[in-house]
N, C-alpha and C positions, 0 to 999 in steps of 0.2 A: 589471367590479369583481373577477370572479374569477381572471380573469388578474394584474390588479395585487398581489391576493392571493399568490398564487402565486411571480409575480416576487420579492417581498417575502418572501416564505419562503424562497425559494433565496437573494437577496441576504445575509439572515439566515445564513443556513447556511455562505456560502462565507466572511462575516466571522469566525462561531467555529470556521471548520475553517483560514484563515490567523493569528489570532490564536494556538489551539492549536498550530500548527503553529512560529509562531515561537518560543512559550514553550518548547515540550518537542520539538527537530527528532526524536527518537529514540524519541519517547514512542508510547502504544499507539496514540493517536486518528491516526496517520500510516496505519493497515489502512483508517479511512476511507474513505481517497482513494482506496483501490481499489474502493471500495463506487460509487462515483460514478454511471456508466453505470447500473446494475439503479436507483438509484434516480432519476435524470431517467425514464425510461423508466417508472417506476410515475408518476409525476406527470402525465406525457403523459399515461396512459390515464386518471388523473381527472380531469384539465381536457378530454381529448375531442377534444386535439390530435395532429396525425401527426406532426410536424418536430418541432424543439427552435424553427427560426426563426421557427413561429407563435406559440410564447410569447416577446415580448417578442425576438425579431429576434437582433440580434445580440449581443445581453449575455448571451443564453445562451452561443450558441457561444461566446463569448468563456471565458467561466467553463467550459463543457465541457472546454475546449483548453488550460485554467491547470491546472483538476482532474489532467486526462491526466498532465501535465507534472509536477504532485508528486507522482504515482504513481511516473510513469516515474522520477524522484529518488530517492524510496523506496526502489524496489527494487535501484536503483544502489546504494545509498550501502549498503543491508544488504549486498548482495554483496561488496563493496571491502570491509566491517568482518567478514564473515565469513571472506575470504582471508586477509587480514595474519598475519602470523606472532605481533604482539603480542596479549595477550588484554585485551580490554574489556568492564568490568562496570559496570554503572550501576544507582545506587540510589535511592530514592525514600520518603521518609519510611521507613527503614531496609528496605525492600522491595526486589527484585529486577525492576528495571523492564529491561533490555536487560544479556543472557550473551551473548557470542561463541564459536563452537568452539575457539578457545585457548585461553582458562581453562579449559574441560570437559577439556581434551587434556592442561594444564597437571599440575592439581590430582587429575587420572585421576574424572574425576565423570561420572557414564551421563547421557544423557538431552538434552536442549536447551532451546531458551527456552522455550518452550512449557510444559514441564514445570516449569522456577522461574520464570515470569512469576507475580510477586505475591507469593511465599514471602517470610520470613524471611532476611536474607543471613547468620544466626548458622545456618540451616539446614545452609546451603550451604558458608559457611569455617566451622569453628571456631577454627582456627587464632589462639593469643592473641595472636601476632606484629602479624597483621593487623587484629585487635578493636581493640587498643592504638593500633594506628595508627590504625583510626577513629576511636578516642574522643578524640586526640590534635585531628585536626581537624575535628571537632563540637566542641571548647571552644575551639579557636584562628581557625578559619579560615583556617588559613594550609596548602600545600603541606607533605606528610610524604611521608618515604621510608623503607619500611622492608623488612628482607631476610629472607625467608623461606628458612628451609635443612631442605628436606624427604630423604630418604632419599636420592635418588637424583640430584636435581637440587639449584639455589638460587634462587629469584624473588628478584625484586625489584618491588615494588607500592609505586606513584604515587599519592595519593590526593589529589584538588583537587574545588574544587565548579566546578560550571556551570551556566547557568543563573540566573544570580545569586546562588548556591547553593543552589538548589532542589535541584537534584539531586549526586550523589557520584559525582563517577567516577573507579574502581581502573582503570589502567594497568598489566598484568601484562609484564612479559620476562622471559624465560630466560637468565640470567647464567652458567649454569654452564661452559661452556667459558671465560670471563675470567676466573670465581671459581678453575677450576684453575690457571689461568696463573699468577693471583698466589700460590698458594700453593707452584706448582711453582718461581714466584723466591723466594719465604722458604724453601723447603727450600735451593734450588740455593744461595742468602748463607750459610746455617746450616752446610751441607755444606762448600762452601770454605774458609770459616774454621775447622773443627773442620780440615777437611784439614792445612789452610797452619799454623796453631799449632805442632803437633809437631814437626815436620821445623827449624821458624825457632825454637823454644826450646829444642832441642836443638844448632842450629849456634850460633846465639848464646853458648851459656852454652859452650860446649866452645871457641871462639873467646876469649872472658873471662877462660876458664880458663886460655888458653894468653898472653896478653897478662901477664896479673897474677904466674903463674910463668915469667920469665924463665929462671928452672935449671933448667926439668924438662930430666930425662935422656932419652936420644932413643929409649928403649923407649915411654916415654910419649905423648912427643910423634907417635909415628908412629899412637899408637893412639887417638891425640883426631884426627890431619887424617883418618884413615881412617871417623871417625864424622863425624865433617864435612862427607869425600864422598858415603857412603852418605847421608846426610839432603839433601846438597844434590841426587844422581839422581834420591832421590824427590821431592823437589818439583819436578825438571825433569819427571818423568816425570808427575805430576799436572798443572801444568800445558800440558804436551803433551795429554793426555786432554780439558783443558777446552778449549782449542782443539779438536781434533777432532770435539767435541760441538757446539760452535758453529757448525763450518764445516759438519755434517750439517743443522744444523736450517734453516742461511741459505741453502747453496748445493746442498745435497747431496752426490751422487757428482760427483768429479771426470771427466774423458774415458777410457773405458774402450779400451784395445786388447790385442792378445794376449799372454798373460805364458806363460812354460814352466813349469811345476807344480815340474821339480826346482830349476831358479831361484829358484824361492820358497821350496821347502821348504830350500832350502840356506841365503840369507839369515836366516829365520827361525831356523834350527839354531845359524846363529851369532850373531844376538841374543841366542840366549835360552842358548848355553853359557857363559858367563863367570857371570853369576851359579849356574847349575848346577855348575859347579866349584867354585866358592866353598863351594857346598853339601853340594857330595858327593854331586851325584844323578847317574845317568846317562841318557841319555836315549836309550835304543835305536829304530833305527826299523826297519820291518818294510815294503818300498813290493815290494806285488805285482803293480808296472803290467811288462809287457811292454816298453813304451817309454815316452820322454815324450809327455805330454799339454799342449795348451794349454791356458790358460784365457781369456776373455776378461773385464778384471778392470782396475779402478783401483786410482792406487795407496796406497787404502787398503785393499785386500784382505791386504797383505804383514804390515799391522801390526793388521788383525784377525785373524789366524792366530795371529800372536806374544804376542796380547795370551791367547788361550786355552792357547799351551804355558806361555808364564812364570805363570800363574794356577797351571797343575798343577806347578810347579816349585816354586812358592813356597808349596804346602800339602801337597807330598811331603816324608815325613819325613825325614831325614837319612841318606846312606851308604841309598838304595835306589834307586827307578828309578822314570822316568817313562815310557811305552812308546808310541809311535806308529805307528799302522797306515795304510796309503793304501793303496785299493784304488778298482776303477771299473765303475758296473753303468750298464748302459745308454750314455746319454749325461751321466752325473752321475760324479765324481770323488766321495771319500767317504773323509773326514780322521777317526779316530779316535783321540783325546789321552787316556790315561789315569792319574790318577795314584795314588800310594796315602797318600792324605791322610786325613783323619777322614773324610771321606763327606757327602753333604747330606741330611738327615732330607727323606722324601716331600713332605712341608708346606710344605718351603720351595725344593724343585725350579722353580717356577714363577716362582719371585721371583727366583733368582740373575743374570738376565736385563735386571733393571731399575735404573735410573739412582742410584747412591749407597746398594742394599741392602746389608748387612753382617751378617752372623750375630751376634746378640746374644748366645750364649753358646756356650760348647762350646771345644773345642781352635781352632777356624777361629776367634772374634773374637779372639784374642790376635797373629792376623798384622794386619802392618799394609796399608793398601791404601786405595784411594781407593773403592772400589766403583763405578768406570766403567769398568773393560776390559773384562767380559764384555757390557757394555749398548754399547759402542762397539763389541766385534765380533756384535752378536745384529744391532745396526742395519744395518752394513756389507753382513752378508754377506745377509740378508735382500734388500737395495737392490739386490745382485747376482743377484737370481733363486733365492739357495739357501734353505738353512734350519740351523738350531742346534738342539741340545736336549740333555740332560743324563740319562746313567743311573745312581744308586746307590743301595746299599740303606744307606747312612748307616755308624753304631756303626763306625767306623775301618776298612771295607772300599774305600775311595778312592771315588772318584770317573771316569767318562768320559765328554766333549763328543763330540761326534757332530756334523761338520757337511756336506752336503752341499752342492755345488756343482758348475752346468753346465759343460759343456765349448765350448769356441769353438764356433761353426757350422762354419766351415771345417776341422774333424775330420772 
């Protein structure tokens, strides 16, 4: 009788620990099943049996070996929800039934389950983003999605019930590198259209101009196609840049082989002298090499050089000088472009480097310019092994690029 007892007790037990287990797979009473062994083995010693198979044969075992088995699940399935890189939180009549170390790593919050098992989840987020979105589906039942944009990062949190909605479970990812993407395409649409406008309402209307007076006199006319040209170089010249930037981000550097340093610096000289005449700047060069140097260099090395003298060209003031120095330490060549323009205030030294910056005030926003040559040659020459960087002390003392670049091996 006290066997049958017994039997019937464990039978008992294994139906409310599969019942619970199907209601709530996540829920606490799943530590349980890790209980299992210490407690067959306290049974044995009050029924006065040695085996499991003299209670009741093989329905023990049977049930020892099921027990085992949602352990061993258990501990599977915490491990799998503890790796993932998404965060999982589950809640329970507004309680904190199952955190995973993503949310904690997420939200920067100390501690583990252990420590919010049972808390408050207003403890844990306060965040009204996500309150809202709870309270949104506790009156609908329906799936919410809403986006958390915290300092540094931006969530996005899932919130559905399961369970038959007994329980809540928040689904955390870290959106932030898509959240840049798109903001870095609403800049890069904003930025081309503000680019493209000027250059095309200026040919246009000077084109109009030139249709609708048939008489103008040919002093005139010469001085409406010459604005015409100038806007239409700079839109070629812009978008050449966005190409450029495209072709960095999809393909990269093209196939790199050996270029001669005065070949480049000679091409370069002569890109960037026609508009320097026009200007009236000169552009003196100072090259302390003993010989020539190779470089080993695609060929977008030629038009990120160019893109850093026509920059100092086009913020040198009029009728003065732009001055270039080349010198070579080590196995490093060492390009110095100077010019005497306004200067870049300390503050904003960091920034001239990046994709569509523009000085918002001063003598420097009234040039016009895409704000991609210095961010197309920082990429460039970076991709080549060298480096870029910028010395001034601003208040109209100019400006010098500083870029350093390897020499072939075969030197």
């Amino acid at each position: 009788m006290f066997h049958e007892a017994l039997y019937l007790a464990i039978v008992c037990l294994a139906a409310f620990l599969g019942y619970r287990f199907a209601r709530h797979r996540l829920s606490s009473e799943l530590f349980l099943a890790q209980q299992v062994k210490p407690l067959l083995n306290r049974l044995k010693r009050i029924s006065g049996a040695s085996e499991p198979a003299e209670i009741c044969g093989h329905e023990i075992q049977g049930l020892d070996a099921f027990l085992q088995q949602l352990a061993f699940q258990h501990d599977l399935l915490k491990d799998v929800v503890q790796t993932i890189s998404e965060g999982i939180l589950i809640l329970q009549n507004g309680a904190i039934l199952f955190v995973n170390q993503a949310v904690m790593k997420m939200l920067n919050i100390p501690g583990g389950l252990e420590q919010w098992h049972g808390r408050p989840f207003l403890e844990f987020c306060r965040h009204l983003t996500v309150q809202n979105g709870l309270a949104a589906w506790q009156n609908s039942k329906e799936k919410q999605v809403v986006v958390l944009e915290l300092q540094a990062t931006v969530l996005e949190v899932e919130i559905c019930g399961i369970a038959n909605d007994s329980l809540v479970l928040l689904l955390w990812r870290d959106i932030t590198p898509i959240s840049k993407a798109e903001a870095h395409g609403r800049e890069l649409v904003a930025n081309v259209a503000h680019q493209l406008r000027t250059p095309i309402t200026v040919i246009r209307g000077y084109a109009e101009t030139l249709l609708d007076n048939e008489s103008c006199d040919a002093a005139a006319l010469k001085r409406f196609l010459e604005v015409i040209l100038r806007n239409s170089k700079r839109l070629s010249r812009f978008i050449e840049d966005i190409l450029t930037i495209a072709m960095l981000d999809s393909k990269g550097l093209t196939q790199k082989e050996e270029m001669s340093l005065d070949e480049l610096l000679k091409s370069v000289l002569e890109m960037a002298g026609e508009e320097a005449r026009a200007k009236g700047v000169r552009i003196q060069v100072q090259n302390e090499l003993k010989h020539d140097l190779l470089l080993s260099a695609s060929s977008l090395l030629e038009q990120a050089v160019f893109n850093v003298l026509h920059n100092a060209v086009k913020y040198t003031k009029p009728d003065s000088m732009v001055r270039v120095v080349v010198r070579a330490f080590n196995d490093r060549v060492i390009l110095r472009i100077s010019d005497q323009g306004p200067g870049i205030p300390k503050e904003m030294q960091r920034l001239v480097f990046e994709r569509f910056f523009r000085m918002s005030d001063g003598p420097a926003s009234q040039i016009p310019g895409s704000g991609l040559g210095l961010a197309i040659a920082k990429e460039v020459i970076v991709a080549h092994g060298g480096s870029i960087y910028v010395e001034s002390e601003g208040n109209g003392r100019g400006s010098t690029f500083v870029m350093e670049l390897p020499l072939s091996m075969s030197e």
